[in-house]
N, C-alpha and C positions, 0 to 999 in steps of 0.2 A: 711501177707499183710502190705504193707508201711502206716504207721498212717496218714502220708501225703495226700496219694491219699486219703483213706475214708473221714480225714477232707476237702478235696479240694471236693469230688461229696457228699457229706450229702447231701444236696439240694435234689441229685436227688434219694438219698440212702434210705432217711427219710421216702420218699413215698412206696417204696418197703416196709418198716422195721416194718408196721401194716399186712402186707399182708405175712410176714414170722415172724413174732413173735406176733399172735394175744391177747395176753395181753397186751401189750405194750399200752398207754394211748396215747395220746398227751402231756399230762403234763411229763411222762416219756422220751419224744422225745423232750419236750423242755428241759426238764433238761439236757440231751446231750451234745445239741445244736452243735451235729459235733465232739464232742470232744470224740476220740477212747477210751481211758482208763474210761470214766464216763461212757461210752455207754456198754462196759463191764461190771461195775459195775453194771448196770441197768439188765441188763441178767443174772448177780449172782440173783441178787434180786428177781425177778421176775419168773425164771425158775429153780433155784437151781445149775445152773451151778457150777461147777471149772472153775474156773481162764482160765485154757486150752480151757475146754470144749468151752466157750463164745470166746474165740478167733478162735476155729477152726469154730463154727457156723459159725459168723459172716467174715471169709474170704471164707465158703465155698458162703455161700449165695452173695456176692461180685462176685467173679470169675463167677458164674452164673449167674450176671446179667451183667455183663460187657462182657459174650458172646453172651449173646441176645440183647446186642445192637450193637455188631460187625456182626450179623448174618442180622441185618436189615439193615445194612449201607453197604455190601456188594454185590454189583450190577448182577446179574447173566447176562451173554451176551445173548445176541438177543430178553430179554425181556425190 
């Protein structure tokens, strides 16, 4: 995943990211605050990850939600 894009949707990411990493605090999502590599950090921290491990989560759980808001914005004909 591009560090880029996660830091450009946080906003919309952050809300997801209690609802897929239910330890996660609020104070752990403000410390982020958007930024990939601390947000990583946070997921070693908190869940025991590798390095790896935290980066495959967090682009899988991405990619999954960046298709369910392509599957909502996508208009089926004749409805």
């Amino acid at each position: 995943m591009n560090k880029d894009i996660f830091e450009g949707q946080w906003k919309q990411i952050r809300g997801e990211a209690k609802a897929w990493w239910g330890k996660l605090t609020d104070n752990d999502l403000d410390r982020a605050a958007g930024k990939y590599d601390v947000f990583v950090g946070v997921l070693q921290e908190k869940y025991g990850y590798t390095r790896q491990r935290a980066v495959e989560e967090i682009d899988k759980h991405v990619k999954e939600y960046e298709a369910s808001l392509k599957k909502k914005t996508v208009k089926t004909p004749g409805k």
